[in-house]
C-alpha positions as CSV (number, residue, x, y, z in Angstrom):
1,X,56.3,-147.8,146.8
2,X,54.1,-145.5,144.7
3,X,50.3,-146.4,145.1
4,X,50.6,-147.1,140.7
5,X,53.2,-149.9,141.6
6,X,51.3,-151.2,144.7
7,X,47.8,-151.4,142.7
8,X,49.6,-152.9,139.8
9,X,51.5,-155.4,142.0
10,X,48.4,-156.5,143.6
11,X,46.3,-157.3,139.9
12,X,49.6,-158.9,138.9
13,X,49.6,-161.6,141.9
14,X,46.2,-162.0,141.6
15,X,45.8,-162.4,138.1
16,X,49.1,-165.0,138.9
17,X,47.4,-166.8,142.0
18,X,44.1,-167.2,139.6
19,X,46.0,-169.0,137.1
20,X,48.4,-171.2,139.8
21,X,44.7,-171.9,141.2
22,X,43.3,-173.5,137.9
23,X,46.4,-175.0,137.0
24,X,46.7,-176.6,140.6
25,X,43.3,-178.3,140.4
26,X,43.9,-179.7,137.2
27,X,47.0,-181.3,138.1
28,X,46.1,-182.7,141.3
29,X,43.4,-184.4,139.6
30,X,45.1,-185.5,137.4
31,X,47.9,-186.8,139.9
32,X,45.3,-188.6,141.7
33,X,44.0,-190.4,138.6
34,X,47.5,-191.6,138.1
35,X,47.9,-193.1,141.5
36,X,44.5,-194.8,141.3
37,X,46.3,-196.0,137.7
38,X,48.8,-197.1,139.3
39,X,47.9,-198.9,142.4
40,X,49.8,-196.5,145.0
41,X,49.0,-194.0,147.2
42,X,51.9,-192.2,147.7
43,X,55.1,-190.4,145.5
44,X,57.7,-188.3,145.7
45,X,58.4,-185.3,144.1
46,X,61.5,-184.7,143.1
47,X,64.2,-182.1,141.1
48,X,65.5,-182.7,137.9
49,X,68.4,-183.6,140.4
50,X,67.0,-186.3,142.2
51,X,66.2,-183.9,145.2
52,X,63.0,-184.5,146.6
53,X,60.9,-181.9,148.0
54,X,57.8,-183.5,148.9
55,X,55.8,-186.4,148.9
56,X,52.2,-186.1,147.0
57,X,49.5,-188.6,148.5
58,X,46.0,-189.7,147.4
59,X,43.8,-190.0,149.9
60,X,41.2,-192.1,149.9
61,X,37.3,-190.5,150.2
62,X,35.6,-191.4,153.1
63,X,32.6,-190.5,154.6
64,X,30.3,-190.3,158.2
65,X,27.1,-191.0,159.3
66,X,25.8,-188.7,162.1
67,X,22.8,-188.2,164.0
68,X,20.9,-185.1,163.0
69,X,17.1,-186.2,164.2
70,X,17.6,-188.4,167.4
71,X,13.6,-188.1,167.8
72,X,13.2,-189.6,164.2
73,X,15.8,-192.0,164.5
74,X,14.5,-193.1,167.9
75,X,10.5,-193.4,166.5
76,X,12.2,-195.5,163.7
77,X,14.3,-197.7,165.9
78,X,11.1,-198.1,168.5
79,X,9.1,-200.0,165.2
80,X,12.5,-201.7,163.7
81,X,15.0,-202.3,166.1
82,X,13.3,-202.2,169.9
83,X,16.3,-204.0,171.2
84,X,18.6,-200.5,170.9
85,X,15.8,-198.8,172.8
86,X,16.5,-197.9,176.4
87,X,13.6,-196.7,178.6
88,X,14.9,-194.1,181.1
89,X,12.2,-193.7,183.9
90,X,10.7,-190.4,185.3
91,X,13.1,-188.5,188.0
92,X,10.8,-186.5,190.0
93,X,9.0,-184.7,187.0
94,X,11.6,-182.4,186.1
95,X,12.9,-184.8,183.3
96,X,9.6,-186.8,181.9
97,X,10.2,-190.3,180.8
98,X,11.4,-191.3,177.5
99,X,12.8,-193.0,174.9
100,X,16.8,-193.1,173.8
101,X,19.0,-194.9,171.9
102,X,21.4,-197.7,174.1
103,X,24.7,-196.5,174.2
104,X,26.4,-198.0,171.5
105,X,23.1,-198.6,169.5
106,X,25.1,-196.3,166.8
107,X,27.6,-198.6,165.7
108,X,25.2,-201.6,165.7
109,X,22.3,-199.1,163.3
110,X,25.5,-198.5,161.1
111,X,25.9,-202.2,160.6
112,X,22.6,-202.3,159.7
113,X,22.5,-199.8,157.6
114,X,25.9,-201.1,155.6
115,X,24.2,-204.5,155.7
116,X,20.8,-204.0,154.2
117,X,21.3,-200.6,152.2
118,X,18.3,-198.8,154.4
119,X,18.5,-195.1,154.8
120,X,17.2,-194.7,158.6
121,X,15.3,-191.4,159.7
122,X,17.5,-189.0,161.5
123,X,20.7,-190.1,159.8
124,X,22.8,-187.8,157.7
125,X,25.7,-188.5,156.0
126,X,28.4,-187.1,154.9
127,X,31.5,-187.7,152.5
128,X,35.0,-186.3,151.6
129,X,35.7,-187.3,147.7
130,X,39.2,-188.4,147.3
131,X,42.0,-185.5,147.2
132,X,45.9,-184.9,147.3
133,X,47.7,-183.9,150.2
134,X,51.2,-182.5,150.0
135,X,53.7,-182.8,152.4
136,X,56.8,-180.8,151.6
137,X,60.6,-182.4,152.9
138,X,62.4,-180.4,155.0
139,X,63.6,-177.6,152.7
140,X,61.7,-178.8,149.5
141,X,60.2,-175.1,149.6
142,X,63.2,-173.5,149.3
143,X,64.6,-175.6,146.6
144,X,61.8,-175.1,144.8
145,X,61.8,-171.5,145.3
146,X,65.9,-171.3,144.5
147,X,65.0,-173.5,141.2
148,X,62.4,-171.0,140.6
149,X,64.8,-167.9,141.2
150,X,67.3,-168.9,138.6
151,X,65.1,-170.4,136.1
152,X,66.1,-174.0,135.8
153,X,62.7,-175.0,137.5
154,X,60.4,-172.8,134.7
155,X,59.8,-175.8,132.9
156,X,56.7,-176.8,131.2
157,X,54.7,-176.7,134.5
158,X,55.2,-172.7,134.4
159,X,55.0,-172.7,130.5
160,X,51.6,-174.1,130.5
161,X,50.4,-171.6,133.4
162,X,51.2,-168.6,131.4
163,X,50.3,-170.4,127.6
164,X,47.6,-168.5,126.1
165,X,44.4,-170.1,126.5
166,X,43.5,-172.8,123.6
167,X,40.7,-171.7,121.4
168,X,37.9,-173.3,121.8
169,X,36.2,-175.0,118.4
């Protein structure tokens, strides 16, 4: 393959994986706003014939607390919740005495926290928003990919990736 046809090639598929991109997003959220709608977390995709190739699910956001400032957390804990507090004596002054959290106090400060809407020191949190996964059937990819071949899959999923884009007002 000539270096023209190689460079071209590459702008084309990119140009084409920019545009699946965009169009991708969109549709997945709009997918997941129709399985909120409609009470479910999980549906099949399917042919035209009925095949299905894959089944699309929402899943649900979640989210973690996790320690980032054990010192802060501790000092906090000390002044709010000295029963989680464990006092680890000196062993001959190679480790000075201090201050830790019980084992288990984490579960018992997340209660806590879920119960009286505090935001402790030392405690980040993190959180997934809700997404789709797709799980593709055994051979779904190639059925989609034969559909694709001989052009009775190009319907208006592949029309609206290559419309023009609408003018804005």
């Amino acid at each position: 393959m000539a270096i023209q046809e190689l460079t071209r090639t590459v702008a084309v598929l990119r140009a084409l994986s920019d545009l699946v991109k965009a169009q991708l997003d969109i549709t997945k959220e709009d997918a997941l706003l129709e399985l909120e709608d409609m009470g479910v977390e999980r549906a099949k995709a399917t042919l035209p014939d009925g095949t299905v190739v894959a089944h699309v699910t929402r899943v649900a956001a979640s989210g973690e607390m996790q320690v980032q400032d054990e010192d802060a957390l501790t000092e906090w804990a000390k002044e709010h919740a000295p029963e989680l507090i464990e006092h680890v004596p000196e062993k001959v002054e190679v480790i000075p005495a201090h201050d830790r959290l019980r084992i288990g106090a984490a579960e018992a400060l997340v209660a806590r926290v879920l119960e009286d809407g505090e935001i402790l020191p030392g405690i980040g949190v993190s959180t997934k928003n809700p997404y789709i996964m797709v799980k593709f059937a055994p051979h779904g990819r190639d059925a989609i990919a034969e559909g694709l071949r001989q052009s009775w899959l190009v319907d208006s999923t592949v029309q609206r990736l290559l419309a023009p884009p609408a003018e804005e007002e």
